[in-house]
C-alpha positions in Angstrom: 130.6 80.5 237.8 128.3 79.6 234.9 125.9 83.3 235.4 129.7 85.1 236.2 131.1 83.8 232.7 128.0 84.4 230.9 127.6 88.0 232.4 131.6 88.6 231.0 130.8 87.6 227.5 127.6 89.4 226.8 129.5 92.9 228.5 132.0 92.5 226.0 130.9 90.3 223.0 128.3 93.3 221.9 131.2 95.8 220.6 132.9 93.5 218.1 129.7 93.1 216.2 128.3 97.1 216.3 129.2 97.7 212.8 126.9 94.7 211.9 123.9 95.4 214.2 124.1 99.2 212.4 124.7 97.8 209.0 122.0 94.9 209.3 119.5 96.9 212.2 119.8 100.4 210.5 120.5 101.4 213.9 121.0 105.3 214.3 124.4 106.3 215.8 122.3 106.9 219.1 120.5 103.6 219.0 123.6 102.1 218.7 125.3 104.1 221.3 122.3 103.0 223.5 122.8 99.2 222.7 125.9 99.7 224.8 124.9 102.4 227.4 121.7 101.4 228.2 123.2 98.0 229.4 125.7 99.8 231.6 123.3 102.3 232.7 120.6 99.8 234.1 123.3 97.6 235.5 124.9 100.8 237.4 121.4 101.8 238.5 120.6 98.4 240.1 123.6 97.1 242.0 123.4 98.7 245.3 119.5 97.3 245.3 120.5 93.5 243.8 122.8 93.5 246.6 120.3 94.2 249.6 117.3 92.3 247.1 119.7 88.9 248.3 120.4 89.9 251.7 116.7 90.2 252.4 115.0 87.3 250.3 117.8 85.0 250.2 120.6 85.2 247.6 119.6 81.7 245.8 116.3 83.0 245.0 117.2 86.3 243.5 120.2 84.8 242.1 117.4 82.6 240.0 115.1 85.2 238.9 118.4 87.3 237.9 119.8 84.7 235.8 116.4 84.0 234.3 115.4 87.1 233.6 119.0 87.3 231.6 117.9 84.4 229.9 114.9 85.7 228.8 116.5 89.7 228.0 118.6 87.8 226.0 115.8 85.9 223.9 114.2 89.4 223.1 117.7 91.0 222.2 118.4 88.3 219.6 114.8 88.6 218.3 114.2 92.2 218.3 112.4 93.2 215.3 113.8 97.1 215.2 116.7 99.0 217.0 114.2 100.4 219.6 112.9 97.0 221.1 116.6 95.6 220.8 117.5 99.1 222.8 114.4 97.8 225.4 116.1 94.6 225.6 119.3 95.6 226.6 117.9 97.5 229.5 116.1 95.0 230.6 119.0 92.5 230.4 121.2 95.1 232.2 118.7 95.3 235.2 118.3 91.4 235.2 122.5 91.2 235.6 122.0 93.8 238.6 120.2 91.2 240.2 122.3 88.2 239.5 125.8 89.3 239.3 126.0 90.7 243.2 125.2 87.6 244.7 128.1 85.4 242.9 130.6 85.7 245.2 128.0 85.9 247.9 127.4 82.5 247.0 130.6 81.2 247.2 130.7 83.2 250.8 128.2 81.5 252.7 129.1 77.9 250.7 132.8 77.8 251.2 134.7 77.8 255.2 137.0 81.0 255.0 140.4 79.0 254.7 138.8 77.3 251.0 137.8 80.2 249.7 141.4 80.9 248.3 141.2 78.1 246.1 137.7 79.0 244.8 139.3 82.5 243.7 141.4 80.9 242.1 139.1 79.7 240.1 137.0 82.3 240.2 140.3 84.5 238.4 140.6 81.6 235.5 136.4 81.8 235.0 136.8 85.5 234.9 139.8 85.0 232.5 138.2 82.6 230.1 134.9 85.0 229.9 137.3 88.2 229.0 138.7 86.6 226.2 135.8 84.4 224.9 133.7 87.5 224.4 135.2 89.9 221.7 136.4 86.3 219.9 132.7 85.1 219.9 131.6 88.2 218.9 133.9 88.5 216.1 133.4 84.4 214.6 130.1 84.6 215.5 129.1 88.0 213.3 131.6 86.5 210.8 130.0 83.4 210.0 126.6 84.6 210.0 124.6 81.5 211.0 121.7 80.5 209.3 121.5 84.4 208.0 121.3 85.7 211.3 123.5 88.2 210.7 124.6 89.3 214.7 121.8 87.9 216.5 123.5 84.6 217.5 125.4 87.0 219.9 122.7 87.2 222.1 121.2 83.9 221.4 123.8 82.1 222.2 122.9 82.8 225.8 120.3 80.8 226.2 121.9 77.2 226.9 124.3 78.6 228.8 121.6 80.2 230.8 119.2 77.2 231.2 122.0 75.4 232.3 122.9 77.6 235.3 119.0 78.3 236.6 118.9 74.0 236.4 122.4 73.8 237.9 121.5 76.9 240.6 118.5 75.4 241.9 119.9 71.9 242.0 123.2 72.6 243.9 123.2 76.3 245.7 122.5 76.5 249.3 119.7 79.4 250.0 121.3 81.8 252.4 120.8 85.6 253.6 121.3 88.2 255.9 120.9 86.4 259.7 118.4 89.7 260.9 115.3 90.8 259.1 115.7 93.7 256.7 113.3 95.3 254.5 114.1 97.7 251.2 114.5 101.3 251.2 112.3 102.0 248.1 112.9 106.0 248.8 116.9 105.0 249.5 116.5 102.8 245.5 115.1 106.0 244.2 117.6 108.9 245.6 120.1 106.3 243.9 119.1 105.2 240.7 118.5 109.0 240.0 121.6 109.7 241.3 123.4 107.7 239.2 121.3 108.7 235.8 121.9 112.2 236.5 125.9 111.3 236.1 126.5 108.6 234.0 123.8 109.2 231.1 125.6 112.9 230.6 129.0 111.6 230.3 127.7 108.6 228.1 126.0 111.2 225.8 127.7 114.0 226.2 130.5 113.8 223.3 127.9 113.0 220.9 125.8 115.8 222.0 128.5 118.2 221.8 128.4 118.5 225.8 125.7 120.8 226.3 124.6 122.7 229.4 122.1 120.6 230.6 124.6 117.4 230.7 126.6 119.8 232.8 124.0 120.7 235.4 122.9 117.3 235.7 126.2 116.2 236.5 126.8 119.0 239.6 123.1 118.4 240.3 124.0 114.4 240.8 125.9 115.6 243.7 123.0 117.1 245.4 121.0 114.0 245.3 123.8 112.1 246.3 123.9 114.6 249.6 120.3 114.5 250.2 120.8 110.5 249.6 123.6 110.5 252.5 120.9 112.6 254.8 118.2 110.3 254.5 120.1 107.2 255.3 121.4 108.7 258.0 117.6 108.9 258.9 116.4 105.8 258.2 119.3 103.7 260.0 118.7 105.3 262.8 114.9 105.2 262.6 114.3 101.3 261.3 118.0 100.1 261.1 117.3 99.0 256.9 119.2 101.5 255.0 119.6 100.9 251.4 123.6 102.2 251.8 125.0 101.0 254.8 126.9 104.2 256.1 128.4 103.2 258.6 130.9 101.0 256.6 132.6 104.0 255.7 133.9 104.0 259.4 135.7 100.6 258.0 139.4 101.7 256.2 139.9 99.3 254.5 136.3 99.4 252.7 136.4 103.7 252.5 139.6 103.3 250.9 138.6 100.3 248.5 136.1 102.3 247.6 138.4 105.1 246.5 140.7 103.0 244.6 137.8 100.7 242.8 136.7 104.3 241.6 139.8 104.8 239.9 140.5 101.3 239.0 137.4 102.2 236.6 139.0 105.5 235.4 141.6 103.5 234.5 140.0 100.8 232.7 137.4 102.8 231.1 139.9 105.2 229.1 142.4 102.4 228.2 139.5 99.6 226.4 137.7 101.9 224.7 140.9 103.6 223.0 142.9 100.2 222.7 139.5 99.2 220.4 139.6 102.6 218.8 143.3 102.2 218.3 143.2 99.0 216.9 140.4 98.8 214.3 140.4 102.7 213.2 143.8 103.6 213.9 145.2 100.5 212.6 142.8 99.2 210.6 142.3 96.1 212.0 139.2 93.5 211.5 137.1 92.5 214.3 138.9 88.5 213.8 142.5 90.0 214.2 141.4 92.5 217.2 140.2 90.3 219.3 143.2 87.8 219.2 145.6 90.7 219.5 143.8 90.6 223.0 144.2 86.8 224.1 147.5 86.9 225.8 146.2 90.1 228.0 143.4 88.1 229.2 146.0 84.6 229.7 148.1 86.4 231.7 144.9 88.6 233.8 143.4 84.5 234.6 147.0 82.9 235.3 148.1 85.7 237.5 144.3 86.2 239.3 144.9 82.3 240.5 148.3 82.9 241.5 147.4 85.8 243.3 145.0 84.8 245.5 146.0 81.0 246.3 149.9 81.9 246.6 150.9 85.2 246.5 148.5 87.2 249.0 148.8 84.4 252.0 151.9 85.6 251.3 152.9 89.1 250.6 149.3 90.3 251.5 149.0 93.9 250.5 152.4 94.2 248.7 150.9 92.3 246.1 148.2 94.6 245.2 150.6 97.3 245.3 152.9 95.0 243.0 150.3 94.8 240.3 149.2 98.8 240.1 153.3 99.4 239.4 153.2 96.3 237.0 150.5 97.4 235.7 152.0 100.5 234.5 155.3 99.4 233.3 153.1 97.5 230.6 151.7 100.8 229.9 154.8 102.6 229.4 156.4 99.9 227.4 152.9 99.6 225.2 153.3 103.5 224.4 156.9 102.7 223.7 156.5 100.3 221.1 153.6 102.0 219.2 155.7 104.8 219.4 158.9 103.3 217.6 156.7 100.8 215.2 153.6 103.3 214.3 151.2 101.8 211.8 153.4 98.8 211.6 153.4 97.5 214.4 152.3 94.3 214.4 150.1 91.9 216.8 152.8 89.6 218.4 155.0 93.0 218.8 152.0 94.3 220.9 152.3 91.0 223.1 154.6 91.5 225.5 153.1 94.9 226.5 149.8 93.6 226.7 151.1 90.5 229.0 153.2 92.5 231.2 149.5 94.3 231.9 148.2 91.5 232.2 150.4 90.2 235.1 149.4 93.5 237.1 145.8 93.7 236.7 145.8 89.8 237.5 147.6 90.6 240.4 144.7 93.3 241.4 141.5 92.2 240.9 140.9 89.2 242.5 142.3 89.8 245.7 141.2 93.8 245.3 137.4 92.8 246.5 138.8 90.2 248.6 140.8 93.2 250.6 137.8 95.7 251.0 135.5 93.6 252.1 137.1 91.5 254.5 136.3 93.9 257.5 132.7 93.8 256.0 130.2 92.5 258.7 128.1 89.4 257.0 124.8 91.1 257.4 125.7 93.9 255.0 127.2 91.8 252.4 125.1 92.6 249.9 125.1 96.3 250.3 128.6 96.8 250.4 129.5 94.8 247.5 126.6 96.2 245.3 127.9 99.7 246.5 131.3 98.8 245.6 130.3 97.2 241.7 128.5 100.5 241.4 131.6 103.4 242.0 133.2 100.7 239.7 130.7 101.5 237.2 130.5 105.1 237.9 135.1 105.3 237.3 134.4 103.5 234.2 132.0 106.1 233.0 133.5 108.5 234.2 136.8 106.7 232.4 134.8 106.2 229.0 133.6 110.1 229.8 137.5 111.2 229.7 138.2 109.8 226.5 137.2 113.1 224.8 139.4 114.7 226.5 142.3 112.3 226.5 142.0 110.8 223.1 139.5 112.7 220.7 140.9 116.3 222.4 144.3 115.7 220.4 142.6 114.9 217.2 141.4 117.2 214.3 137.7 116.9 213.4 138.5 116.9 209.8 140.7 114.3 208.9 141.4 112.4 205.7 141.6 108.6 205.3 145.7 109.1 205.3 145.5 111.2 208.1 143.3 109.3 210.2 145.9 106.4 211.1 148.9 108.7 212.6 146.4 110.9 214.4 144.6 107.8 216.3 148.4 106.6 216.8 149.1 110.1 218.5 145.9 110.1 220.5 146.6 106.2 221.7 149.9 106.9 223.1 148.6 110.8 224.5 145.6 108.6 227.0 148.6 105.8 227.5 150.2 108.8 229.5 147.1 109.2 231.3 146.5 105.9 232.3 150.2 105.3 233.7 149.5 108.2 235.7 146.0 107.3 237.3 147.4 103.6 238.4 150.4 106.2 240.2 147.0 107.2 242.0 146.2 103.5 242.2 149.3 102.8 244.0 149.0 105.7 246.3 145.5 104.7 247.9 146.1 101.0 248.0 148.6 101.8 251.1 145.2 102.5 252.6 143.7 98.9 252.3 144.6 96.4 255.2 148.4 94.8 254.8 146.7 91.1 254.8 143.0 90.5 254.3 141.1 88.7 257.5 140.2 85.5 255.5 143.3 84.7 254.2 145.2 83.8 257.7 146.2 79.9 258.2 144.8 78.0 259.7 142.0 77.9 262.6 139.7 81.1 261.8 138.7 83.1 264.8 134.9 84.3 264.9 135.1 87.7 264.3 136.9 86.8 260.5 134.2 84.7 260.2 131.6 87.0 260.1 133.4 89.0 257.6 132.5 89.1 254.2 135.0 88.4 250.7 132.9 90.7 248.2 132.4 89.5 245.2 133.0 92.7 242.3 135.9 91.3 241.0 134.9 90.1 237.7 133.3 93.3 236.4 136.8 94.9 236.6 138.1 92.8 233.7 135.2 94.1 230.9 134.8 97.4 232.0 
């Protein structure tokens, strides 16, 4: 829980304190889109082989070097010396979090009998909660205050208790565990994938600045060639050795083929609608970071009071009716949202923005913790890892593809040349233009999830046969709330 909240904060504390880190840094518009990107990127990149890393040499052990490695990432991010080593760092942190972050839930997995595990969700939702709301509010008091002239370097170094105390609390109280059969890594499988996902996800995090150029666009089509010669080879090597890096056959498995379809455009969804709420909020509006980020605490309330209430009551319960619930919830807080900034404009004010922003909440709470939960629980044990480090990374890849859109959703209805009176109404017209959109991909949402299995394995009272068991809960959840 400590290496999940800490994750949460440094995904989204970094945004609120940009203007600083260019002010301060004299960052480059690239460097500083790179502080941000390069995270993501090396995070995307490294899932799929965190996952299998903890299957093989025991999830403990990597979950140590991940969250030490964080630690460390974040020790050179807060004393980088130019934009270029702090770019460095952030790689470097975003590989060490695709190491740590897929064995979480893992963790709780082999720790917790199947008919506990609801109430460590539940927490699990309020952790995930606390982390999305502590982040841009750090961010914003920390730049603010500027300790001991530090300008937005305490960002990052504020990691560093937090992370000692999870490497002595991790090696004090985890339980080793990994997969029961010997596997070994699929270095060519690691490669096919990490290039892959560069060929995608660096053209649609560049491309609007670049002016999407023809390269980005033949990188993007070529992405699905290496994805098809990645499918080919692990065909291969299952058959040959039995140690792909991508399980394929879990594809055979619904519930998982169809999670994997909606967690792809869960991230659509979430991708276009947090980077044009910030855009919305501070440029449109002209808002400061202080007042942003608590315009944003009753969201993230309601996301951690409706997570715990989903999994612990609701699911038992309802099972998939409460997934489906949320996607429809979801996207009456949308509709009302575009509503109100409609009728108030550029005087709308935060506590007129709550009720909106809680009614959203309520849905994606009632989504994301039981989501993973739902796809995986058909998941055999030995391919825990894999599947949830597959599933974390089409997350990654909606969200892109999510942040990707927004020049088509948002910045396609506004003029390039815009003066300072003009720029308020036309962010206020392109808000409520990618509102539409959103409402429309959780429609999508709602659509696939009557594809996911009506009540998840683990969640039956009582006595738990052997065959639910062996099946794995997933652990991607808490990515979905920063994306």
């Amino acid at each position: 829980m400590t290496a999940a909240f800490m994750d949460l904060v440094d995904v989204t504390i970094v945004n609120i304190a940009i203007p600083s880190i260019q002010r301060e840094a004299g960052a480059s518009v690239a460097q500083i889109q790179w502080i941000t990107a390069g995270y993501a990127l090396a995070f995307a990149a490294g899932l799929i082989t965190g996952g299998r890393l903890g299957d093989i040499h025991g999830r403990k052990r990597v979950f140590l070097i991940g969250i030490g490695g964080f630690t460390v990432a974040s020790a050179l991010c807060g004393l980088a010396a130019n934009p270029e080593m702090l770019v460095a760092a952030r790689v470097l942190q975003g590989a060490m979090a695709a190491l740590m972050v897929p064995q979480v839930l893992s963790i709780v997995h082999a720790t917790f009998p199947a008919h506990e595990r609801g109430k460590v969700f539940g927490l699990f939702g309020a952790v995930v909660g606390l982390g999305a709301v502590s982040g841009p509010l750090l961010g914003a008091l920390l730049t603010e205050w500027n300790l001991f002239g530090l300008e937005w370097r305490p960002i990052f170094l504020i990691n560093l208790p937090v992370g000692l105390a999870g490497l002595i609390l991790g090696g004090r109280f985890i339980t080793e565990s990994k997969a029961p059969r010997a596997l070994k890594l699929d270095l060519a499988g690691v490669a096919l994938v990490t290039l892959g996902l560069l060929m995608l996800l660096y053209p649609l995090t560049r491309g609007r600045e670049l002016g999407w150029p023809l390269w980005g666009h033949l990188s993007m089509a070529g992405a699905f060639a290496v994805f098809a010669a990645l499918v080919a080879y692990e065909r291969r090597k299952a058959a040959r050795d039995g140690s792909p890096l991508v399980e394929l056959s879990l594809f055979r498995v619904k519930s998982f083929a169809a999670g994997i379809a909606v967690q792809t455009v869960f991230g659509v969804a979430l991708g276009i609608f947090f980077l044009v709420w910030t855009l919305y909020l501070q440029i449109g509006l002209g808002w400061g970071e202080l007042k942003a980020g608590l315009t944003g605490v009753p969201f993230s309330v309601a996301v951690s009071v409706a997570a715990g209430l989903s999994v612990q009551k609701l699911v038992p319960r309802f099972g998939r009716k409460v997934l489906r619930a949320g996607a429809l919830i979801m996207a009456a807080g949308v509709l009302l949202y575009l509503w109100e900034s409609d009728r108030y404009g550029l005087s709308i004010a935060p506590w007129q923005m709550a009720l909106p922003l809680v009614v959203m909440g309520v849905g994606m709470g009632l989504i994301v913790a039981p989501l993973t939960d739902a796809v995986l629980s058909e998941v055999p044990r030995e391919h825990a890892g894999s599947a949830s480090g597959l599933i974390n990374t089409v997350q990654q890849m909606g969200n892109a593809l999510g942040l990707g859109l927004v020049s088509v959703v948002f910045y396609g209805v506004i003029d390039e040349h815009l003066t300072p009176a003009e720029t308020g109404p036309a962010f206020v017209n392109a808000f409520q233009h990618a509102l539409g959109w959103v409402a429309g991909v959780l429609a999508v949402i709602f659509l696939l999830m009557s594809a996911l299995p009506k009540r998840p394995a683990q969640h039956v009272e009582g006595a738990v046969p052997a065959a639910t068991e062996s099946a794995s809960p997933g652990k991607a959840a808490e990515r979905e709330l920063v994306s």
